[in-house]
N, C-alpha and C positions, 0 to 999 in steps of 0.2 A: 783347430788351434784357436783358443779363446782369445779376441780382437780386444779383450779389458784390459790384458797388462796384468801383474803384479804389484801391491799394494802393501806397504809393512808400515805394521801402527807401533808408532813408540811413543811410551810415557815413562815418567819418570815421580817416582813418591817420595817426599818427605815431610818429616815435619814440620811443624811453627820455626821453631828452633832453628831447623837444618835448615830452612832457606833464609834466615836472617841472614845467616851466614855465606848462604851461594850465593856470588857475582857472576855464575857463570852465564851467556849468552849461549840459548840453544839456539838449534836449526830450528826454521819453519814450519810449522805446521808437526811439530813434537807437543803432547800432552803435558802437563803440568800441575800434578796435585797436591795441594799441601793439607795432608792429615789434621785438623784439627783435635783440642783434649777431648769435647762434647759426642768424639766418632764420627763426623761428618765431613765433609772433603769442601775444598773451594778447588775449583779448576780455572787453569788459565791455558792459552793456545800460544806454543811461541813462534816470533815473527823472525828468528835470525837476527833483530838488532837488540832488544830492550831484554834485560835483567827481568827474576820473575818478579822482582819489587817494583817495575816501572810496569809490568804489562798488568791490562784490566783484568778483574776477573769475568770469569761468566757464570751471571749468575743461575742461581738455581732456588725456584720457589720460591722467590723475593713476595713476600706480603705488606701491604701496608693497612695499618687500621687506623682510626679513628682516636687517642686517647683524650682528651679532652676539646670539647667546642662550646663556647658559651660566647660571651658579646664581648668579652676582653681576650682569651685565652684560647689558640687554635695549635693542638700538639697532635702528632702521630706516631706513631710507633710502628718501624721499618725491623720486618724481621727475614734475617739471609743464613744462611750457614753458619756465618759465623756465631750466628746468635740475635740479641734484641738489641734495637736503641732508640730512645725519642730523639723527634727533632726539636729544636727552639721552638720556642714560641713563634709561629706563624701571624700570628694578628698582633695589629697596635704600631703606634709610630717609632717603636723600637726595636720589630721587628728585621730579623737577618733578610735578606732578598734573595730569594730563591736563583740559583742562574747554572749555567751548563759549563763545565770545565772544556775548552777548546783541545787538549791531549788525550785526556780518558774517554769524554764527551758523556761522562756522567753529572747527574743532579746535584747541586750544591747546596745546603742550606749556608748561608752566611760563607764559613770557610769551611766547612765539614763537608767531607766527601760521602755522598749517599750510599755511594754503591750501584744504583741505578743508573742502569742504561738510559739517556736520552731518548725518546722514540721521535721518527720524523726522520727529514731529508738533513745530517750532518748535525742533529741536534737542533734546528732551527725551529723555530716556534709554529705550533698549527695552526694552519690557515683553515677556519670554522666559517666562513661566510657561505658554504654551499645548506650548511647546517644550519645557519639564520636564516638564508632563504628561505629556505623548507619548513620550519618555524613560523615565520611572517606569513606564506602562503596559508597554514595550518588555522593560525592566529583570525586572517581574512575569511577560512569558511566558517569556521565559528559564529565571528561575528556577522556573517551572513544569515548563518540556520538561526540566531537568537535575535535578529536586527537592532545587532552591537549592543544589546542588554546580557553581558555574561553570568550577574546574580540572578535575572529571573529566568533564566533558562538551569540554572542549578536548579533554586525550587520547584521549578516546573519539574526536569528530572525525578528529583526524587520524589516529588508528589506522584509521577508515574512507575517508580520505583514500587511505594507505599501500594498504589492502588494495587498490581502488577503481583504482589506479596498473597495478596488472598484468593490470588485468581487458580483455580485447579488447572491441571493438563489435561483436563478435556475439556473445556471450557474451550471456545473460539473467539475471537473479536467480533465477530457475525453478530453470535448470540449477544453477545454482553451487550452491544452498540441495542439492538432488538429490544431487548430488557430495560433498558434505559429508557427506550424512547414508550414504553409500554407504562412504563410510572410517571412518565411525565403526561402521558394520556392520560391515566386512570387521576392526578391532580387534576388537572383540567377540567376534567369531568364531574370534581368533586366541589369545584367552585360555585358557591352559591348566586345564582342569576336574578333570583325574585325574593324579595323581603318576605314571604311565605316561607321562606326555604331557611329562614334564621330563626334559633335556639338563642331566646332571650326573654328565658324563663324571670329572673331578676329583673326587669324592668330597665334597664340601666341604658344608656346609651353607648354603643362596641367602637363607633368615629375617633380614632383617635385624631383627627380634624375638628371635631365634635369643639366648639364655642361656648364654655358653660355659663349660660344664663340663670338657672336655680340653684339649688342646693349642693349639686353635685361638685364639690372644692377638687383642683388637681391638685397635684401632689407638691406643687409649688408654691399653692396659696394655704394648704395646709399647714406648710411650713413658717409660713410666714405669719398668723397665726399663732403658732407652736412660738414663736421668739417674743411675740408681743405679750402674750400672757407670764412667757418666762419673765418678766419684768416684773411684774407684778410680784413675786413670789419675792419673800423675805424671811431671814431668819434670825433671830434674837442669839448672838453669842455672849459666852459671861466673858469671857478674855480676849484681850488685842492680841496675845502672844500665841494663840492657835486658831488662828482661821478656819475655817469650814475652805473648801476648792469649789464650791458652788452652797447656796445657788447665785443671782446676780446682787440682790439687797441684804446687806449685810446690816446690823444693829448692836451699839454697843454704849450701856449708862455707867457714866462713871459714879460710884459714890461716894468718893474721898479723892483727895490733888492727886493721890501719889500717883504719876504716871506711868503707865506701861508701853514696853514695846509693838511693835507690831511686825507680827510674823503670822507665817501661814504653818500649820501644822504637817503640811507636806508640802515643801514646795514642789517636788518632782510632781507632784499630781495636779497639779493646776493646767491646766489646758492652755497652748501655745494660744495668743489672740483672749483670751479668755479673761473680760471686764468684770469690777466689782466695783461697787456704791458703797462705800461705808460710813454709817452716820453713825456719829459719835454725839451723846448727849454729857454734857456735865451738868452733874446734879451735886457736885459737893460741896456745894456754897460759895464759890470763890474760884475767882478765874487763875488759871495754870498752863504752860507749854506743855503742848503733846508732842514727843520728839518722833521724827519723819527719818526713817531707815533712809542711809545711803552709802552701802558699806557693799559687799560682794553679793550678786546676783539682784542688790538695786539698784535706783536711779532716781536723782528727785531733785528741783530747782532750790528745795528747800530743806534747813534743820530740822523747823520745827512750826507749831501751827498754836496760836496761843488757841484756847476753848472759852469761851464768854461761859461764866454761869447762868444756868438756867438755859441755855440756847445750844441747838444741835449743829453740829460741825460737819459737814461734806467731804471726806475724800476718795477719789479715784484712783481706781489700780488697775492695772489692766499687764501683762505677761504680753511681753514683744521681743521676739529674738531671745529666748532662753530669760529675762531679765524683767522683774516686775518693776515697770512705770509709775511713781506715785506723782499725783496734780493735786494742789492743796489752792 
């Protein structure tokens, strides 16, 4: 005789529709399925007290994804039997607050009912401290094996990563380590001991310690050099109104008052830092204002600069901060 007993499953089906309408309260542990239009079923279990409108459902395949997350905007999209639906906006200080219905003991956004089960003891919130633990201890060997440098133990990583990448599966760390230390002999060996042993066919001296007392200029004083001579250099222009962008001595004779502007034929090309000397001669008999640019991308203390006849006039230009400097 089987000691299990007999066991009779009852459920009961209807539609959307037909349970709006049912008030009725089943017995305990009776099935409850309301057909949906889509063909899929929501199931509820009855307790003997509550309507199937009061009883939860259970669900079935609940998913939840992702639909939008950026730095203002945090939505998801809960999909159950019945179908799809996002939640409120999750982020921002007007967001709904998520909380647990104390009867259903499902997920709330705001006042919407998720449909989700709470998980936990009565809905109540998880207790994760055994999980920070285990974290923090995680965190401390870490910062052990790296002595609390966790950027250069990444680079180190992947630089062992990198090296690791060309290594074949036959190769061993024996041999590698072996190899290594085989080139680092065969350098060693190849370093020259006696001034016999040095290739200095050129005459030159190889110290880069080396104190240059002769002719041999570094490349510093070369330089310096290279800027003293650029001084020297000059060029005759026929017009104020198109500058040359170099070189540093500019030259320009007037032969009549009428005077002209002064502009550079490029100014994008003029070099940031980059001085100019411009002497102006008047030669047109009779002394005149030369007007001093101070309108967009100039600057200048001054309108205008009268010219003496017969006598050459100095002015400086120099390009600082996008904007050519005029001193008169």
């Amino acid at each position: 005789m089987s000691k299990k007993g007999a066991f009779i499953y009852q459920q009961i089906e209807l539609t959307t529709a037909e349970w709006a309408d049912n008030a009725t309260v089943y017995p305990a542990s009776v099935w409850l399925f309301e057909r949906l239009e889509n063909g899929k079923f929501n199931m509820k279990l009855a307790d003997g007290v509550h309507t199937f409108a009061q009883l939860p459902a259970v669900m079935q395949e609940v998913k939840v994804t992702v639909k939008t997350n950026d730095a203002t905007t945090y939505i998801l999209t809960i999909t159950t039997a019945g179908g799809k639906f996002d939640t409120p906006n999750l982020r921002g200080n007007d967001a709904p607050v998520p909380s647990i219905d104390p009867e259903t003991k499902h997920w709330k956004i705001g006042e919407e009912d998720t449909g989700v089960v709470a998980e936990g003891q009565d809905g109540e919130s998880y207790d994760d401290t055994e999980i920070r633990n285990a974290l923090t201890a995680l965190q401390q060997q870490v910062n052990t094996l790296v002595s609390g440098d966790a950027s250069s133990a990444i680079e180190s990583f992947n630089e062992i990563i990198a090296f690791l990448a060309n290594v074949e599966d036959t190769d061993t760390l024996q041999g590698l380590i072996a190899g290594l230390n085989q080139s680092i002999a065969n350098v060693q060996t190849s370093i020259p001991t006696k001034l016999s042993q040095l290739q200095n066919d050129d005459h030159t001296v190889k110290d880069a310690d080396y104190v240059h007392t002769d002719n041999n200029y570094s490349d510093e004083e070369k330089t310096k050099v290279s800027d003293s001579l650029r001084l020297k250099e000059y060029v005759d222009v026929e017009s104020l109104e198109a500058l040359p962008s170099s070189p540093y001595n500019l030259r320009f004779v007037y032969t009549s008052s009428t005077p002209q502007a002064i502009n550079f034929s490029d100014m994008e090309s003029v070099p940031e830092m980059q001085e100019f000397y411009l002497s102006i001669l008047n030669s047109s008999g009779s002394d005149f204002d030369q007007p001093i640019p101070n309108g967009s991308g100039w600057q200048s203390e001054e309108s205008s600069v009268t010219l003496p006849n017969g006598k050459p006039t100095g002015v400086s230009l120099k390009k600082e901060h996008g904007i050519i400097v005029v001193r008169v």
